[in-house]
C-alpha positions in Angstrom: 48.1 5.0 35.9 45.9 6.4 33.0 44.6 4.0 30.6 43.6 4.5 27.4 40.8 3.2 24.8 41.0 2.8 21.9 39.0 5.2 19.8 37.7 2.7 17.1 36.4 0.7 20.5 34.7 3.6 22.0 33.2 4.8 18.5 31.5 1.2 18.3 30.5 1.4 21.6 28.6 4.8 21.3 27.3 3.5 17.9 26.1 -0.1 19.8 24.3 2.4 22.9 22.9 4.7 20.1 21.2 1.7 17.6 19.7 -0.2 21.3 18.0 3.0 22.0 16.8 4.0 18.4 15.0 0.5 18.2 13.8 0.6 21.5 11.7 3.7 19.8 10.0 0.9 17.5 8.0 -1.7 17.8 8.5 -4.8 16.4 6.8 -7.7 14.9 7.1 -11.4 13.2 7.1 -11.6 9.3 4.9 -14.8 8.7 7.0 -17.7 8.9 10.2 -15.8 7.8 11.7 -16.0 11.2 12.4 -11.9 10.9 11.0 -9.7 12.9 10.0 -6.4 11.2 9.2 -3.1 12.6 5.5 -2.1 13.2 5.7 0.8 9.9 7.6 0.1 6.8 8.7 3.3 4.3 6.9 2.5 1.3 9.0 4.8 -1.5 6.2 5.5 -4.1 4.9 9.2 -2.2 8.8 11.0 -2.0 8.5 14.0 -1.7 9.1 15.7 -5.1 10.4 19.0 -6.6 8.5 21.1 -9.7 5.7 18.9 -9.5 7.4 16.4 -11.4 6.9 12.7 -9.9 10.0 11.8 -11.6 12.1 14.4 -9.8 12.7 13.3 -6.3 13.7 16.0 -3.5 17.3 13.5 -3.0 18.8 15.8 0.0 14.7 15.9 2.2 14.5 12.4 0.7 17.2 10.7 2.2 16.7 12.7 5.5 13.3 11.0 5.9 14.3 7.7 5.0 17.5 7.8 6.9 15.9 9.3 9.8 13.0 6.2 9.6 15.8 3.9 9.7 17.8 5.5 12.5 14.6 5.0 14.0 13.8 1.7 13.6 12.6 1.3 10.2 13.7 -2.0 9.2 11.8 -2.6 6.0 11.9 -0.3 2.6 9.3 -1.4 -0.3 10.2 0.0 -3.8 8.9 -1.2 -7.2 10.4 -0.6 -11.1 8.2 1.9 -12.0 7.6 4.1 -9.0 8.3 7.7 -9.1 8.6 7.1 -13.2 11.5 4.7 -12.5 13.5 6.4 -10.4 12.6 5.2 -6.8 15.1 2.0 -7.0 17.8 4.1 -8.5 17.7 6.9 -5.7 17.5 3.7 -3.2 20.8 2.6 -4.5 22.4 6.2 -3.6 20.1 6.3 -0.1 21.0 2.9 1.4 24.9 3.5 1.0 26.7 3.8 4.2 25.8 0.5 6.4 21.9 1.6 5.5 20.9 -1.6 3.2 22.4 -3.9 6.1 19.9 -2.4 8.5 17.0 -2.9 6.2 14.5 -5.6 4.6 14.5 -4.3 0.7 11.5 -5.1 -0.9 11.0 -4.4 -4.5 8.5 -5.8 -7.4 8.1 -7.7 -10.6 6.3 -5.1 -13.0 3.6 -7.6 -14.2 2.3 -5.4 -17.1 5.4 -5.5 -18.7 6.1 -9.4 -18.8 5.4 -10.9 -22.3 7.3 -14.2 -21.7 9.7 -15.7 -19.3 12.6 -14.3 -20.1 11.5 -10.9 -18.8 12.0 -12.5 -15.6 15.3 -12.5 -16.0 15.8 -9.2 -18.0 13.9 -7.3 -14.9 15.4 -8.8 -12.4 18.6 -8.1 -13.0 18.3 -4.2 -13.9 16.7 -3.7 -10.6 19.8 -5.3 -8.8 21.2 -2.8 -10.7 19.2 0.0 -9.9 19.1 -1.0 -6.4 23.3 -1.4 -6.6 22.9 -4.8 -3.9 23.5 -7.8 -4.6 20.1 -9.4 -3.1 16.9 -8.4 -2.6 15.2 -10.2 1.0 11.3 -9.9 -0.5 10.8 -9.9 -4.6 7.1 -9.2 -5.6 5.0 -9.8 -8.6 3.4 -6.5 -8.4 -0.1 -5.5 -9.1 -1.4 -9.2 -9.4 -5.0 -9.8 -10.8 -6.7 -12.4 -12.1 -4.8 -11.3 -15.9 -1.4 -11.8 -14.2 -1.8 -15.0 -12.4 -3.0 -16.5 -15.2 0.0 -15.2 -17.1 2.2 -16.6 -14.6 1.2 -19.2 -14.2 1.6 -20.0 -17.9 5.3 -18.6 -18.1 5.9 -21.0 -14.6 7.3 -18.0 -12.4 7.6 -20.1 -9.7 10.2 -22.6 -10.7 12.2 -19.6 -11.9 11.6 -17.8 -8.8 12.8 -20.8 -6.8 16.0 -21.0 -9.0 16.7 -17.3 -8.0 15.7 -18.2 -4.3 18.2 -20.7 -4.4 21.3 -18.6 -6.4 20.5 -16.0 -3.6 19.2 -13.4 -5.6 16.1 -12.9 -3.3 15.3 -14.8 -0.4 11.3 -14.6 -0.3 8.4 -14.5 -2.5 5.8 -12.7 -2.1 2.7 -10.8 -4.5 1.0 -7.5 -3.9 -3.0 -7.5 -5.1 -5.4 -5.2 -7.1 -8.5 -7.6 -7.4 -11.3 -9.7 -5.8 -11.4 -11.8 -2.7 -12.0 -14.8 -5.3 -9.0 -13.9 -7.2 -7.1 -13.2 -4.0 -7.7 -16.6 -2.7 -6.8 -18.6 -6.3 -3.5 -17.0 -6.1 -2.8 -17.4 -1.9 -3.5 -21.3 -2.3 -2.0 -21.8 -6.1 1.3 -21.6 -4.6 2.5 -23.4 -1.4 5.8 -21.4 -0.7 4.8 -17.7 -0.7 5.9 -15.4 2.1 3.6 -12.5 2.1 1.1 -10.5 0.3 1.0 -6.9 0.1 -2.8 -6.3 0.5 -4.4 -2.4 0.3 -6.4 -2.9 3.5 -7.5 0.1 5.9 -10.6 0.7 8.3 -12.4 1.7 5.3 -11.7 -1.4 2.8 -12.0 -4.0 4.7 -14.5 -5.9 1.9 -12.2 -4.4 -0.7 -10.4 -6.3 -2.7 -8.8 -8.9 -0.5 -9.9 -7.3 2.7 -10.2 -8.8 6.3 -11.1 -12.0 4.9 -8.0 -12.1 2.7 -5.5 -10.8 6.0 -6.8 -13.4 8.0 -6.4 -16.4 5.0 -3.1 -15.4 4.4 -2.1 -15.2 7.8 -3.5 -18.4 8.7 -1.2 -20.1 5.9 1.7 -18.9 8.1 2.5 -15.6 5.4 3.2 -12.2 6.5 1.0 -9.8 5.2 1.6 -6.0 4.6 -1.2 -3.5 4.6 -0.5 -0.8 1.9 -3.1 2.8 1.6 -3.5 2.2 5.7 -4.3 5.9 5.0 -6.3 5.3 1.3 -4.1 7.3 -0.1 -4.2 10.3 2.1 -7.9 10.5 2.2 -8.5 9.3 5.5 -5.9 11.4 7.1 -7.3 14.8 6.7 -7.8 16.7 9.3 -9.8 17.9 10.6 -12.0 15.0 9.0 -15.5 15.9 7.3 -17.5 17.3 9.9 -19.8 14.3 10.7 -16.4 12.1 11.1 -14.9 14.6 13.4 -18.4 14.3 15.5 -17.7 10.7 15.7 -13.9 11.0 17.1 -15.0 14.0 19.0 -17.1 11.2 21.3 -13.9 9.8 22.8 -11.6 10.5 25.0 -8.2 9.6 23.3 -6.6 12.4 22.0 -5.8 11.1 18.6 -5.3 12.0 15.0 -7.1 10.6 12.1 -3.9 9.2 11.7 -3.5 7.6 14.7 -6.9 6.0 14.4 -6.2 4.5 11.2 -2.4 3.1 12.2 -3.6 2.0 15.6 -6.4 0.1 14.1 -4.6 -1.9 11.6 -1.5 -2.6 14.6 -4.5 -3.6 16.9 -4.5 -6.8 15.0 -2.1 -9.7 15.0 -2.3 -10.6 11.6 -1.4 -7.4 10.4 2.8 -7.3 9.9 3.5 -4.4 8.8 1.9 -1.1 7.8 3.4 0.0 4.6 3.1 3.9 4.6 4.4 6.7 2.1 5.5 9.4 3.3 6.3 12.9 1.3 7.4 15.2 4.6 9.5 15.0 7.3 6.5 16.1 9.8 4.6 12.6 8.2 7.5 10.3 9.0 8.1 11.9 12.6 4.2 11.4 13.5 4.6 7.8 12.3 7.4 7.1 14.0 5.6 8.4 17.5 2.8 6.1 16.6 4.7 3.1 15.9 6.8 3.6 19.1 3.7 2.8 20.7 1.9 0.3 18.3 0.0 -2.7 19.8 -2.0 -5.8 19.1 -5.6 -5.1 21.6 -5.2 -1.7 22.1 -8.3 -0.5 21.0 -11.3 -1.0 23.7 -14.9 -2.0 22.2 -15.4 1.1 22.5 -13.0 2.1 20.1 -14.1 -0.5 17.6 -17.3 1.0 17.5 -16.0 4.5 16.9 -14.4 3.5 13.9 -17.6 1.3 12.5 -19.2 4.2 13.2 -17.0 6.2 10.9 -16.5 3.8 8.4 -20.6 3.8 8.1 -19.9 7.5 7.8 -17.7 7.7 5.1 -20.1 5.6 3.2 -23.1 7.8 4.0 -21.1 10.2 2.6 -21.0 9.3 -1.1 -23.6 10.3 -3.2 -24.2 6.9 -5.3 -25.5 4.2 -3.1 -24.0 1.9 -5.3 -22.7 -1.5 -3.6 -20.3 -2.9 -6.2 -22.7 -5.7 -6.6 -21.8 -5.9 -10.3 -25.8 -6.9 -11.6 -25.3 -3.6 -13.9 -22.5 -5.9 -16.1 -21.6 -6.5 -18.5 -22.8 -3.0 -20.2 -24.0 -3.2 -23.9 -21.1 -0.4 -24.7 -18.6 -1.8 -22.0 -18.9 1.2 -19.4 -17.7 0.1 -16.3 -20.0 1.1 -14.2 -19.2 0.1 -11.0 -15.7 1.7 -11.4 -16.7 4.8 -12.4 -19.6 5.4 -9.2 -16.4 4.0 -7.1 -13.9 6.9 -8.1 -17.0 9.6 -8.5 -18.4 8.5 -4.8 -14.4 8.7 -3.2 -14.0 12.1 -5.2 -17.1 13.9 -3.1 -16.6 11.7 0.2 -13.0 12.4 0.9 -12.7 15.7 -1.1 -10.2 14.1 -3.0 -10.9 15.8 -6.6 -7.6 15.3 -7.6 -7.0 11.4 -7.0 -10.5 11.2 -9.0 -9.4 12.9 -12.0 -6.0 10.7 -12.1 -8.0 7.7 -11.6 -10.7 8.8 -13.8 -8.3 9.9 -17.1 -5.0 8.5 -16.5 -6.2 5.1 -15.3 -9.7 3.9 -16.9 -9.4 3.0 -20.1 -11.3 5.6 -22.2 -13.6 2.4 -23.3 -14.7 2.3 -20.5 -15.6 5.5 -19.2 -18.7 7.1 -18.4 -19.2 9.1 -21.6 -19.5 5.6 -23.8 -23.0 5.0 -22.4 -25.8 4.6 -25.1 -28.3 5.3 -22.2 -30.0 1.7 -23.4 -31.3 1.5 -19.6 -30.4 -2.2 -19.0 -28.4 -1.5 -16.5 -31.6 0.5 -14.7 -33.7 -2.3 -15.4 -31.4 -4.9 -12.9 -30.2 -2.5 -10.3 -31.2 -3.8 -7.0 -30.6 -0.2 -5.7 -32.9 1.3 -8.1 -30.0 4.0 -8.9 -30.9 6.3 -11.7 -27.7 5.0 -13.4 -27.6 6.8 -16.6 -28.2 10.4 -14.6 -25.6 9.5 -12.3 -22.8 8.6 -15.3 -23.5 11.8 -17.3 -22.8 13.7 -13.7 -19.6 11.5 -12.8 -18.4 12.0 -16.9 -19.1 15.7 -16.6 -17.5 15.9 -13.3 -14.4 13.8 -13.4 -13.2 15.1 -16.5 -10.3 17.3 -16.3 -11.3 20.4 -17.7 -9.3 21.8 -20.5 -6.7 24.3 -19.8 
């Protein structure tokens, strides 16, 4: 006698078979002390691909596809903040993680910190990014971009017994911070609060005594929080390829087969402290050759060998910029309040990586024009301390004159 199945039953079951084997694609790991376990790569949705060269005009029907495909994939955590893609990222989220997407996903979005004047903004932002967003919960809330300003700031307006309120309403279920700022700074905020979850850190084979750096992954991993490594890539610029021709000498030495790409991701996987790598991606082609390279992510996969390959090219990439200026700071404060450090930092990335065009945005649309280049008084103070006996002045007329977007 012929039986018969239900359809519903043997829908499920092909949808059950179909989710093992998409995840068995991905690589997963734990999330601090969260008790999740997260996939190796997280979609970070600042770099969406975009249509007339407007950032706020996202490419919805390629967008979706690459997100959707991510999380078909695997993909189990989406970050998102309230001004990203000129505030429309969390609003196309809402449309993109219909259809069973936002229960297969970690949504992480973030606290604009510039924009909160007192505590009730808490409140106020919070709730239109629910909105945005269209869920009822966020699982990771961020205060974004934190710095020594915003802590302080913070700390003043007591977001953390408002946070825990919201924790406990179910509103979001973890707190966490991403940072822009000094190892110092880093470390104020990672011990000033005894219940954070993770911190979003920019950390790749390049930076690792930027900012927070390897010294900050390993703190905050040791205090049992997660910690997510944002510009794994910097941005791009370490993904070109082929790479500047005395980079490409150095990968051309071993035998693995791999992309800059792949050096970069597998570097940051090859360590344990490392929970996610937060990438954005603006082409299908870019989340497929992450996905392949997360499939096979791995704490200890790189050989000694390897390690030294990518000192090697990290040395490189240093040897490549024209100012051999070492952040030390003895230059500051400048008499007219140039920031010199800053400026060398953006002029020496802009010739290293061939990256003219994130050196002009960083250059005019994010240094204060008080502090530019061009406000020297060429007093020579800053000459006089130098430890690297730069000719400082020379070098800031040049960076000015060559950073500047030109008109028309």
């Amino acid at each position: 006698m012929r039986r018969f199945i239900n359809a519903d039953i043997v829908s499920g079951i092909i949808e059950f078979v179909k989710t093992i084997t998409e995840r068995s694609m991905m690589q997963f790991r734990k999330f601090g002390s969260t008790g999740w376990d997260v996939s190796a790569l997280g979609f970070g949705a600042m770099r969406l691909p975009i249509l007339e060269g407007d950032s706020g005009k996202i490419d919805e029907p390629l967008a979706t596809a690459m997100i959707r495909r991510a999380i078909d994939a695997g993909v189990n955590y989406i970050d998102t903040a309230w001004g990203y893609h000129r505030e429309q990222s969390e609003r196309f989220l809402g449309r993109v993680l219909k259809d069973g997407y936002r229960d297969r996903v970690r949504l992480a979005t973030k606290l604009p910190s510039w924009l909160v004047d007192t505590s009730a903004d808490f409140d106020h932002f919070l709730e239109a990014q629910l909105e945005r967003l269209d869920v009822d919960h966020l699982d990771v809330y961020l205060l974004h971009s934190m710095n020594a300003h915003h802590w302080e700031k913070y700390q003043k307006l007591d977001v953390f017994s408002w946070a825990e309120k919201k924790m406990a309403e179910g509103l979001f279920h973890h707190l966490g911070f991403s940072f822009h700022d000094t190892y110092d700074v880093f470390e104020n905020i990672v011990r000033g609060y005894d219940n954070w979850a993770m911190a979003q850190i920019q950390y790749n084979y390049i930076d690792i005594d930027y900012q927070a750096g390897m010294k900050g992954l390993k703190l905050a991993a040791d205090r049992g929080m997660a910690v997510v490594a944002m510009e794994p890539l910097r941005g791009g610029q370490i993904a070109v390829n082929p790479p500047p021709l005395p980079v490409a000498e150095i990968w051309a030495q071993s035998e693995r087969d791999w992309s800059p790409v792949a050096w970069a991701l597998n570097w940051l996987w090859d360590q344990p402290e490392v929970s996610l790598v937060l990438s954005g991606m603006s082409a299908m082609e870019h989340v497929e050759e992450n996905l392949l390279l997360a499939a096979d992510a791995a704490v200890g996969k790189l050989t000694d060998e390897d390690h030294a390959l990518v000192s090697q090219a990290r040395e490189t990439y240093v040897l490549l910029k024209p100012i051999p200026c070492t952040q030390c700071e003895y230059c500051l404060p400048c008499p007219s309040g140039v920031d010199i450090p800053r400026v060398f930092a953006i002029y020496n990335d802009a010739v290293a990586f061939d990256a003219w065009d994130s050196g002009y945005r960083a250059y005019n649309l994010f240094t204060k024009p008080e502090v530019r280049a061009d406000n020297c008084i060429e007093c020579g103070e800053c000459e006089a301390v130098c430890p690297q006996n730069i000719e400082i002045i020379e070098w800031l007329a040049t960076a000015h004159r060559k950073l500047t977007i030109p008109e028309g």
